[in-house]
Structures are given as structure tokens and as C-alpha cells.
C-alpha positions in Angstrom: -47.7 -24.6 25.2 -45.9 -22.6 22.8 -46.0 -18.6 24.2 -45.3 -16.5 20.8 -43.1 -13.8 22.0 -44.2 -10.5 20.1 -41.7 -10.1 17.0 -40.0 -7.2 18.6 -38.1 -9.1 21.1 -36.7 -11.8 18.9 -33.5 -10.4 19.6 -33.6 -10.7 23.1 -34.1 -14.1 23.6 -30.2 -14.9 21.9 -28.9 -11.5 24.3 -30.5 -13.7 27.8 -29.1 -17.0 26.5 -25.5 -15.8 26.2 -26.2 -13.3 29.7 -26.6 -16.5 31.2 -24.2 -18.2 30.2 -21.8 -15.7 31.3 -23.2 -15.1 34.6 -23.0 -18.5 35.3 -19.7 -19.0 34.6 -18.8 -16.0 37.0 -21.1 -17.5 39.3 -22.9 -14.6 39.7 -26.0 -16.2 41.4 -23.8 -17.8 43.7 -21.7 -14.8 44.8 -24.9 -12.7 45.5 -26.2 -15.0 47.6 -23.1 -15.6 49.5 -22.4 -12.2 50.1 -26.8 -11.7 51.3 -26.2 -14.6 53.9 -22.8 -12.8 55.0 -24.8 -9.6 55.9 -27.9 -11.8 57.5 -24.9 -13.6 59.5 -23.4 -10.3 60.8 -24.6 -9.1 64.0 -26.7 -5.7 64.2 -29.2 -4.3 62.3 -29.3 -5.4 58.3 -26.7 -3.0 56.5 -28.0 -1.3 53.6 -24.7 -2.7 51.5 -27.1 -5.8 51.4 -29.9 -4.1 49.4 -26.9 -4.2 46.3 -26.6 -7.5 46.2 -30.2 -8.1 46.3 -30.7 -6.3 43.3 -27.9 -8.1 41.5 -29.9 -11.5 42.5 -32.9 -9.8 41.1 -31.1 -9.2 37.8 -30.2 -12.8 37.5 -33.3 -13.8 38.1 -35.1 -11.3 35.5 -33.2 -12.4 32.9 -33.6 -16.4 33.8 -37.5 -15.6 34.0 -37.1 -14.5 30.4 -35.2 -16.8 29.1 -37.8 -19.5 30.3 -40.3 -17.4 28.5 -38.4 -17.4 25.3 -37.9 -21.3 25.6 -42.0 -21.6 26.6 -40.5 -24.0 29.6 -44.3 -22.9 31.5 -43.0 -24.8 34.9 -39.0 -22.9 35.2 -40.9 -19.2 34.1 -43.3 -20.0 37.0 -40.3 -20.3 39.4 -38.6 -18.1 37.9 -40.5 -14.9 37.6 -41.9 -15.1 41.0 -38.5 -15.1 42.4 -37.6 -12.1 40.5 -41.0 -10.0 41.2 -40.3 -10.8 44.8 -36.5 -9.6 44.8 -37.4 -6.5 42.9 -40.3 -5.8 44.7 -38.4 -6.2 48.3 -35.9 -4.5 47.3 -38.1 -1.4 45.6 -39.7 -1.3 49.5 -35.7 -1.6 50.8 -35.5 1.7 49.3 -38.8 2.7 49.9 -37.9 3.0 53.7 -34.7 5.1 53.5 -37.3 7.7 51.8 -39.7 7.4 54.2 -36.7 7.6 56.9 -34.7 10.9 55.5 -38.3 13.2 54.5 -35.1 15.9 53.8 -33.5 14.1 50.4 -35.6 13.8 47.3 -33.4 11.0 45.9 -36.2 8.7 45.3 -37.7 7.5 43.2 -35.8 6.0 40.8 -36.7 7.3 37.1 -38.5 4.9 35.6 -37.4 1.9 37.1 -38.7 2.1 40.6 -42.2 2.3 39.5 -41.9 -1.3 37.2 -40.4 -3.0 40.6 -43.4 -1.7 42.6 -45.9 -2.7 39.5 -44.6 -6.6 39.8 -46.7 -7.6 42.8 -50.0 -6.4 40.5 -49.2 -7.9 37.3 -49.3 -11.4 39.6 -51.8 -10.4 41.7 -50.2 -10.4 44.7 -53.1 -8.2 46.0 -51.5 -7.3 50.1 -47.9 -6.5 48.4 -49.1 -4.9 45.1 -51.2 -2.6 47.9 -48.1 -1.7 50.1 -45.9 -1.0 46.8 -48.2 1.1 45.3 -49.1 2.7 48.5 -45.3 3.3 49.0 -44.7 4.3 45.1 -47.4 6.8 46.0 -45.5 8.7 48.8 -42.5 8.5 46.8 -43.6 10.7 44.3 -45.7 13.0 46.1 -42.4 13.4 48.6 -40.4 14.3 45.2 -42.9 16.9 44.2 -42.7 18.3 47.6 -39.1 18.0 48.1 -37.9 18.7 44.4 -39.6 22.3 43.8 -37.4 23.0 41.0 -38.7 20.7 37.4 -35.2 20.1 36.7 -34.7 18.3 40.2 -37.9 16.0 40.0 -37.0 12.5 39.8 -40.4 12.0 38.2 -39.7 14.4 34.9 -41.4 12.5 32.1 -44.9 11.8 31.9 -45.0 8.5 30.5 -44.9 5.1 33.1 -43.7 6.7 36.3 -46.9 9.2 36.2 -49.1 6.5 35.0 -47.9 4.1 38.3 -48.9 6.8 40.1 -52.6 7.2 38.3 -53.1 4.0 38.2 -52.3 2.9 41.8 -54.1 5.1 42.9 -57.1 4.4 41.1 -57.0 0.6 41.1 -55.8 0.5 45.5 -58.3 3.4 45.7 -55.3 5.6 47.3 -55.9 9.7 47.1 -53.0 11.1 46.1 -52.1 15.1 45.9 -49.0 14.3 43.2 -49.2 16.6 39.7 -47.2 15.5 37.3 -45.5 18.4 35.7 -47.0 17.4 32.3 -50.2 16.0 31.2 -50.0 11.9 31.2 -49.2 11.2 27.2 -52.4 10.1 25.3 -51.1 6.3 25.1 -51.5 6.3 29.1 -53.8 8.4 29.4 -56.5 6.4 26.8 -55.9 3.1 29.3 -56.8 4.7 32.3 -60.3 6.1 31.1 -61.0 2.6 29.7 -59.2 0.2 32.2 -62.8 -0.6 33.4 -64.5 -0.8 30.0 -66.9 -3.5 29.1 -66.6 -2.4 25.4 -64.1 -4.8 23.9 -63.5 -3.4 21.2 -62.4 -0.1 22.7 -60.2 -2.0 25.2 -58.7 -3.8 22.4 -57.6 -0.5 21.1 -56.1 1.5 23.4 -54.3 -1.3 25.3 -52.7 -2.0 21.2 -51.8 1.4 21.6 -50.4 1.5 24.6 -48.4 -2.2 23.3 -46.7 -0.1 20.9 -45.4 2.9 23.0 -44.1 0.3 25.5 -41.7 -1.6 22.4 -40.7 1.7 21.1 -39.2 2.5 24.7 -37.9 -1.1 25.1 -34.5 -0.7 24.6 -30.9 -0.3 27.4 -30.4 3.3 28.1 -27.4 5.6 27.6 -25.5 8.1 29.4 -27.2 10.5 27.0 -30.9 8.6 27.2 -32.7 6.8 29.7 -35.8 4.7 28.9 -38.7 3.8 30.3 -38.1 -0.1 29.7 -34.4 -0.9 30.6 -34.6 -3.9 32.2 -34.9 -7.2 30.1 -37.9 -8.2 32.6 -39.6 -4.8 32.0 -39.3 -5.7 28.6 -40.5 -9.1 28.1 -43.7 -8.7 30.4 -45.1 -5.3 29.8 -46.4 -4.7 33.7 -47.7 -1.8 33.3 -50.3 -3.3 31.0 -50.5 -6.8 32.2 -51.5 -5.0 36.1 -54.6 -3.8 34.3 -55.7 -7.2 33.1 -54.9 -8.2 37.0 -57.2 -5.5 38.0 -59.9 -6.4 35.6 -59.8 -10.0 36.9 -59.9 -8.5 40.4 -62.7 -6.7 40.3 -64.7 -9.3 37.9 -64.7 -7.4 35.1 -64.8 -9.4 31.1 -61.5 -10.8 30.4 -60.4 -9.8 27.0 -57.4 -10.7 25.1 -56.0 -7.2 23.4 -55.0 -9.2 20.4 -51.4 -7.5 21.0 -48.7 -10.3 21.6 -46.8 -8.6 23.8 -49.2 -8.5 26.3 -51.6 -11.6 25.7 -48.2 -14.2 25.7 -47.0 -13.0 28.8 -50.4 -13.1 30.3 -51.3 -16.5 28.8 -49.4 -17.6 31.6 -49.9 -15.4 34.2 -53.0 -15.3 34.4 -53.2 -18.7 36.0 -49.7 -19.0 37.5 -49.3 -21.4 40.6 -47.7 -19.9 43.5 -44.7 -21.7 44.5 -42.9 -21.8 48.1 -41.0 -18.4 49.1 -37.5 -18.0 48.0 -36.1 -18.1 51.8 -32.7 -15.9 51.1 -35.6 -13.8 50.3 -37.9 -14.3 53.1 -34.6 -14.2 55.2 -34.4 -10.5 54.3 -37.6 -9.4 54.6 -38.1 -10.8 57.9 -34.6 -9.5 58.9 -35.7 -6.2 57.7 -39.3 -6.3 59.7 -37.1 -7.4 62.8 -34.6 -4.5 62.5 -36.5 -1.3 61.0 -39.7 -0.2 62.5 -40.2 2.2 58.9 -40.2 -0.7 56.8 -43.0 -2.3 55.3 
């Protein structure tokens, strides 16, 4: 089944070839993993140096996710972008518990990329850890609003994808939330959440197309002068923002349209229908590790 990435990322697929390829010759993979088992092997509760190379195994696995996509190998993509949902996911509720554990610091969340980690789970449909991340993305930001008085503080400044996480997590998980963004959610957003639910095709068709396009024109590495919403190569290649609400509209059995965008139908082409393969135990290792050893995290 040949996936038709959108035109836009035609680029990519020769920059996550020759990643790859680099990565593998420094072993990357490898030395993540070897340095995760050294921390699960040392006595005492799991140090927080861990959560690092967690993130770099993510990476690796973000980027081998895509470049099964690009290739449209359907069977390695399944593996692949489960494993890397599930890394960045554990990893986004890793740091989710130090917030919860120091209420005094306002360093989370993450701009931008915190809330595409915690919208993983949902763009899969991992319903019971799409409900904790959100549930967790949620106290994140109304913590930042409460800890960060000042608007140049905020870690949640732009109201583009971190505000509409927090709209539409609440909304889909049925979560009340007290957080104000200190501007009105753009029109792009703003247009998808009044017609997530829609049974008018037509309508749905259009705002998700223009929702498409704001997510490509923010798709590119940020800079020390810039940050962008849509850094990371995964974030890139499946739009989950986007590809959560056709999740939710499965969910809660409403019509199943295409939005006759490529960027979103390729990605969910596949899925939509995805097979769930066994758990990644380095990362079971860690979660269970972390249950064992922190009380705060869940």
C-alpha cells in the first residue's frame, strides 16, 4: 500500500535516511539503551539522568517511524511508531511528575513540544494513556498560568498547538479546566474545535484543510532566534494534533471522513487500523520502575 506522503515533506524523507544512517553508525540506539538498563541496574530509586536517555531512544525511534512511512513498509511503521509514541509519551509523564512534585517552579511545560508527546497516545487511541496525558497536560498548564503571573514567564505564550492541547483535551476526556490562554486560540484551531463533532462533511473537510496548512507552514527545526510548533520530524510527518480528532470521531461513533488533505489522511490510512504489537520492555522496564519508586507518577 503505497501511503502518498503530502508534497511538503518530500525533503524529509532523504534528511531521515541519512539521520539514520549516521545514528547507526554511532550506535546511538544501542548506547541509549545501555546507558537505561545501567540506571534500572543501579540500586535506589530511578534517577532522573535516565529520563535523557529516554528521550534520545525516542528520537531514534521518531525518525525510524518516519522513515518507514516514507518507504510505505506498513508492518516496520507499525512497530515503529508505537515504540516512539510510547517513549515520548512516558517520558512527557517522567516530566509530568517532577511538576506535580515541585508546585513552586513553573518550568513546565515544554513550549510546544510537551503538548505533541502527550497528544501521541490519542492519535492511536490509546484511550487509558491518551486520558492520563491529557489529564496531566492539563495541570501543566493551568500550574504555569498560576505559577508564571508575568506573560513573559508563561511557558504556554503562543496560542497556536499548546492552547489547542489544552481545549481539546479537555473537551474530548471531558476534563474542566480553569487555564486562559493569554490570547484567543488562532482561527485555524479555533474552526476545528467548533466542528470536531460535525456530521456536515463538507464543513469538516474544510477546516481540518485549514488547519493541514498552518501545521506545514510551522513544520520546520527551530532556531535560537525561533522556535516552532512542529520541530520534531515525528510531529511533522503525523500531524497529531489533527489525526487525535479523527481518533475521537471514531471513539465516539461519529462519520468517518477523509479531509482530502494528504497530510493527514496518509498518516491515518494506517493508523486508523494499526495492530498493537507487544510492549517495548526497556520501556515497560521504566514505567514499572517508575510506578515502583515514585508515588506522584502516573
Amino acid at each position: 500500500m503505497a501511503l502518498n506522503p503530502h508534497p511538503s515533506l518530500q525533503a524529509l524523507a532523504l534528511e531521515c535516511s541519512e539521520w539514520l544512517e549516521n545514528a547507526r553508525k554511532k550506535g546511538k540506539a544501542e548506547q541509549a539503551e545501555a546507558a537505561i538498563q545501567k540506571f534500572l541496574d543501579t540500586p535506589g530509586a530511578l534517577h532522573q539522568k535516565a529520563a535523557g536517555q529516554l528521550n534520545d531512544l525516542a528520537l531514534v525511534y521518531d525518525v525510524r517511524s518516519c522513515d518507514a512511512f516514507f518507504r510505505s513498509d506498513i508492518e516496520t511503521l507499525a512497530v515503529f511508531v508505537q515504540r516512539a509514541v510510547r517513549l515520548r509519551a512516558l517520558f512527557f509523564r517522567w516530566m509530568g511528575m517532577y511538576s506535580d512534585m515541585r508546585q513552586d517552579l513553573g518550568n513546565w511545560p515544554r513550549e510546544f513540544s510537551d503538548s505533541m508527546m502527550a497528544m501521541g497516545p490519542s492519535m492511536l487511541s490509546w484511550w487509558t494513556e491518551g486520558s492520563v496525558c491529557a489529564q496531566r497536560y492539563i495541570e501543566m498548564a493551568e500550574k504555569d498560568q498560576r505559577i508564571n503571573t508575568m506573560p513573559e514567564m508563561r511557558r504556554i505564550r503562543n496560542s497556536t498547538s499548546d492552547v489547542f492541547a489544552v481545549a481539546l483535551f479537555s473537551a474530548g476526556f471531558e476534563i474542566p479546566t480553569r487555564f486562559e490562554p493569554l490570547n484567543p486560540l488562532i482561527p485555524e484551531y479555533r474552526a476545528v474545535l467548533d466542528a470536531w463533532n460535525t456530521d456536515d462533511q463538507l464543513k469538516f473537510q474544510t477546516v481540518m484543510q485549514v488547519a493541514a496548512e498552518f501545521h506545514i507552514s510551522r513544520s520546520r527545526e527551530s532556531t535560537d532566534r525561533q522556535k516552532f510548533e512542529f520541530d520534531a520530524t515525528m510531529d511533522r510527518v503525523f500531524p497529531a494534533e489533527l489525526l487525535a480528532i479523527q481518533a475521537l470521531r471514531r471513539r465516539h461513533g461519529l462519520p468517518e471522513f477523509e479531509t482530502n488533505h494528504s497530510l493527514v489522511d496518509a498518516s491515518w490510512k494506517v493508523l486508523r487500523d494499526i495492530t498493537s504489537v507487544a510492549a517495548f520492555p526497556l520501556a515497560q522496564a521504566v514505567e514499572e520502575r517508575l510506578i515502583k519508586d515514585y508515588p506522584q507518577f502516573r
